[in-house]
C-alpha positions in Angstrom: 90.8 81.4 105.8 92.3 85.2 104.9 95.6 84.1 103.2 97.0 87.0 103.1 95.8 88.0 106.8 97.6 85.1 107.9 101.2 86.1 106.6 100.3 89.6 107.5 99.6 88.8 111.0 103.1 86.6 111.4 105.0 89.7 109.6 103.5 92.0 111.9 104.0 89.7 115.3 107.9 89.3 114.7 108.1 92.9 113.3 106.1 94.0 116.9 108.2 91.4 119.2 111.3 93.9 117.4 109.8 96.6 118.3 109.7 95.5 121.7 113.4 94.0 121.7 114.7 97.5 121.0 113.0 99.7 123.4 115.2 101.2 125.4 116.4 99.8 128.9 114.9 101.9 131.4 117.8 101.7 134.3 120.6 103.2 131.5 121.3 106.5 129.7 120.2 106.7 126.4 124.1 106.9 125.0 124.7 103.6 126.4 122.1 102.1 124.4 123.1 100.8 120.4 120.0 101.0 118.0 121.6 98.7 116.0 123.9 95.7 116.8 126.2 94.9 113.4 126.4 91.1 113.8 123.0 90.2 115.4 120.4 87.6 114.4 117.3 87.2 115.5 115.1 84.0 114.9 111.5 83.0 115.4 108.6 80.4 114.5 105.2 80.8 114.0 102.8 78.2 115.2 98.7 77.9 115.2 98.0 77.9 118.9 93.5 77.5 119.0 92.0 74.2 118.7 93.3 71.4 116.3 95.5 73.6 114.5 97.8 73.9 118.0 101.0 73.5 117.4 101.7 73.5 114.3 104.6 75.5 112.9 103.8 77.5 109.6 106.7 80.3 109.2 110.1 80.8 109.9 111.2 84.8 110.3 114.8 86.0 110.8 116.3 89.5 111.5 120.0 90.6 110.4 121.8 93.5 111.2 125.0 94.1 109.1 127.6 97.3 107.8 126.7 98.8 104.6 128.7 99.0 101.7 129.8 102.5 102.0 131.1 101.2 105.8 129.0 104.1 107.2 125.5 103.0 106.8 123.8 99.5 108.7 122.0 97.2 106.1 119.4 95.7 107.8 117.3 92.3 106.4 114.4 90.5 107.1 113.1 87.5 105.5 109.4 85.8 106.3 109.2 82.3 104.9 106.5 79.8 105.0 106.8 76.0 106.6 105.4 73.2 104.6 102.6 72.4 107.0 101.0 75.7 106.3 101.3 74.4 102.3 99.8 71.2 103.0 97.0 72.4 104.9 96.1 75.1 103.2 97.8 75.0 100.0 99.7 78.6 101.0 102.9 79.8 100.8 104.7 82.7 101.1 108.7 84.8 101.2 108.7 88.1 102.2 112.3 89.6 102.2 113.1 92.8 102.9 116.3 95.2 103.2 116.6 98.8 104.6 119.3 100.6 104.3 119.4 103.2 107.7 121.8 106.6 107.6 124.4 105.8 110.1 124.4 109.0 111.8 120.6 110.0 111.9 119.3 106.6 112.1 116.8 108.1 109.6 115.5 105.3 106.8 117.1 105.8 103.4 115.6 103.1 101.5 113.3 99.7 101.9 113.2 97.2 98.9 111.1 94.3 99.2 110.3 90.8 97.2 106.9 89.4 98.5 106.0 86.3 97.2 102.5 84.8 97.2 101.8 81.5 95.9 102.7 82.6 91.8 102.0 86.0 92.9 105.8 87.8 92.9 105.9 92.0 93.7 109.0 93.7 94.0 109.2 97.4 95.4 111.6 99.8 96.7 110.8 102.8 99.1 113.1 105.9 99.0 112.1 108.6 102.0 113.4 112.3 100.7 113.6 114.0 104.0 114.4 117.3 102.6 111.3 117.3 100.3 109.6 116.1 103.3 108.0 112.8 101.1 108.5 109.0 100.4 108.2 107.2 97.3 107.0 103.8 96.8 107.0 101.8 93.5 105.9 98.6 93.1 106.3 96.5 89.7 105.3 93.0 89.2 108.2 91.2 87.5 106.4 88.6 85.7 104.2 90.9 83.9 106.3 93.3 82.1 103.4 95.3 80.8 101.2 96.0 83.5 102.2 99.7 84.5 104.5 100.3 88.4 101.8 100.8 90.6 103.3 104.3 93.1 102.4 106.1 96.3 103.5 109.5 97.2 103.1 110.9 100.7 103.8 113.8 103.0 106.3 112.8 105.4 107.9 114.8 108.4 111.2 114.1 110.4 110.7 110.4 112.7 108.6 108.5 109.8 110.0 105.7 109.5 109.5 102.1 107.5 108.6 99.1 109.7 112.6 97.5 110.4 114.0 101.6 110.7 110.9 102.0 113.2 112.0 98.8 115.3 115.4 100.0 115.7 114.2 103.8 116.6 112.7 102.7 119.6 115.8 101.3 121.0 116.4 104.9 122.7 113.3 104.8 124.2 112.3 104.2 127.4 110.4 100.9 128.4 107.8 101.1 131.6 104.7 99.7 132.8 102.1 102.8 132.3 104.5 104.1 129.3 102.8 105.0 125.8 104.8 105.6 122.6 103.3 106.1 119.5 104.9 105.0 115.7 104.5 106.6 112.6 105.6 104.2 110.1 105.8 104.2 106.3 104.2 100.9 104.4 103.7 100.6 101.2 103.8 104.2 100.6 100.9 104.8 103.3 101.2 106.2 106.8 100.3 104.8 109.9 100.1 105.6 113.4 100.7 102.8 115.8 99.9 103.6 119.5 102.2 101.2 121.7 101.4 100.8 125.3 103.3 98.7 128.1 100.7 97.1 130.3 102.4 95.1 132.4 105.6 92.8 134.1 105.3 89.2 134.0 106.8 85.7 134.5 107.4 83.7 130.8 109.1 80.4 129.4 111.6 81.2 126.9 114.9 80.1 125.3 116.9 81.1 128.3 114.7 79.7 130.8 112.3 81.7 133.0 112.3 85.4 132.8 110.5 88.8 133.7 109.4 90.4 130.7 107.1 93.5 130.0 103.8 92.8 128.2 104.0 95.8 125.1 100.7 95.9 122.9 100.7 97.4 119.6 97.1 98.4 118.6 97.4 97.4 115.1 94.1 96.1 114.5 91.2 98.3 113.8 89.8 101.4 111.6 92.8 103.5 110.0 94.9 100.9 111.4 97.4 98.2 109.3 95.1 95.7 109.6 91.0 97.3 109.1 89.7 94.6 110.9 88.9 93.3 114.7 91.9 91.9 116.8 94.8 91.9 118.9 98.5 91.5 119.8 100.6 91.2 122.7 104.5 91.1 123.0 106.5 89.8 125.8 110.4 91.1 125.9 112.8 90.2 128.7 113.3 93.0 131.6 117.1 92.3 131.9 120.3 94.1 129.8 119.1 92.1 126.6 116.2 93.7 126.0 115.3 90.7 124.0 111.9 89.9 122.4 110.4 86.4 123.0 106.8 86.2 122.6 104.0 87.5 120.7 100.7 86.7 120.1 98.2 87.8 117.8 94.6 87.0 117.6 92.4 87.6 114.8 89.9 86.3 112.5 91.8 83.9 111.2 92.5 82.2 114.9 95.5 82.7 117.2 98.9 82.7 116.2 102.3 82.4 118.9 105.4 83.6 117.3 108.1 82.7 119.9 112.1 83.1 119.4 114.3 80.3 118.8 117.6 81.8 118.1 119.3 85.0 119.4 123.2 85.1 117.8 125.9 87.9 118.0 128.6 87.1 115.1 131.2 89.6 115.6 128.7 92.0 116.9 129.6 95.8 117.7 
């Protein structure tokens, strides 16, 4: 099995279920609508669903929104952590945290630092997106070998790039439709992408809060010039109600098929 396809695939499932949960509600105006919710926490699990493997839970993901320091600014963080089963099976784990820091005003991406953690393998990098020089920045050191030189990406960028958790929140103003197509262009790793996202459907599914009508929102990730360069698929489900909430996704690629569901959805002093 792809190791690192796996965690990819889980990353990209919750990161895709977000970008679902923040589309915009199609029956409101678009300044009703808050991109981002100071105080809200979304949860999920990631389980094998194909064959023997079905059922069993190998990641936990979470998604924070919070003030930043300067009380202007929201500080957004994501964390990606492996579940022992997926160690004991197939002697992986993995943490991938991440923070973005997202102008208040413009909801434009200031900065993304992340700590992915493989196994022994530790990177840390930090993005910064210069809008006025029309370019982002990425440097990435590894912190356990002090001598091995930062490894950086330069690239052209123009006003609506975004990195994945800025590009989650961005869609929140947008409207959500069967027949709609939107299409990303997101930042990683100092690379752009674009990421065609269609809504093919309304549908009945199990969830949390019971039975609910959701759309069915596909990312086309997979493929040539896409993040993943390899055959496959993912589909989102997200409530068709006020909440706008993501609760399903599931990917399938070469590594099997993959659920990542939601288990938690909090509001802590939210505003």
């Amino acid at each position: 099995m792809k190791k690192n396809l796996l965690r990819s695939c889980l990353l990209l499932a919750v990161f895709a279920l977000c970008f679902s949960s923040i589309s915009a509600q199609s029956k409101k105006n678009n300044d009703e609508i808050k991109s981002y919710i100071v105080g809200e926490t979304l949860s999920y699990e990631g389980k094998f669903s194909k064959a023997i493997l079905r059922g069993i839970s190998i990641a936990d993901l979470v998604f924070s929104v919070e003030r930043a320091a300067d009380g202007e600014n929201f500080f957004v963080k994501s964390r990606a952590k492996s579940k022992g089963t997926l160690v004991g099976l197939f002697g992986f784990k993995f943490l991938q945290e991440i923070e973005s820091t997202i102008d208040g005003k413009t909801l434009d991406i200031l900065k993304s630092v992340k700590n992915d953690v493989q196994n022994d393998r530790v990177r840390e990098s930090e993005a910064i997106f210069d809008y006025k020089n029309k370019q982002v920045t990425y440097i990435e050191i590894d912190p356990k070998d002090t001598m091995r030189p930062p490894r950086k990406v330069a690239s052209q960028i123009e006003t609506g790039t975004q990195d994945f958790i800025s590009g989650l929140y961005l869609l929140r103003s947008m409207p959500l439709e069967v027949g709609k197509t939107f299409e990303l262009t997101i930042s990683d790793t100092g690379l752009i992408y674009q990421i065609p996202v269609r809504v093919t459907k309304r549908e009945q599914q199990k969830s949390i809060f019971g039975k609910v009508w959701c759309f069915r929102v596909e990312p086309e990730i997979f493929g040539k010039d896409r993040l993943i360069d390899q055959k496959g698929s993912m589909i989102i489900w997200i409530t068709d109600d006020n909440r706008r909430l993501p609760i399903r996704a599931q990917i399938n690629a070469e590594i099997g098929k993959v659920e990542v569901k939601l288990k938690t959805a909090e509001y802590k002093n939210a505003s």
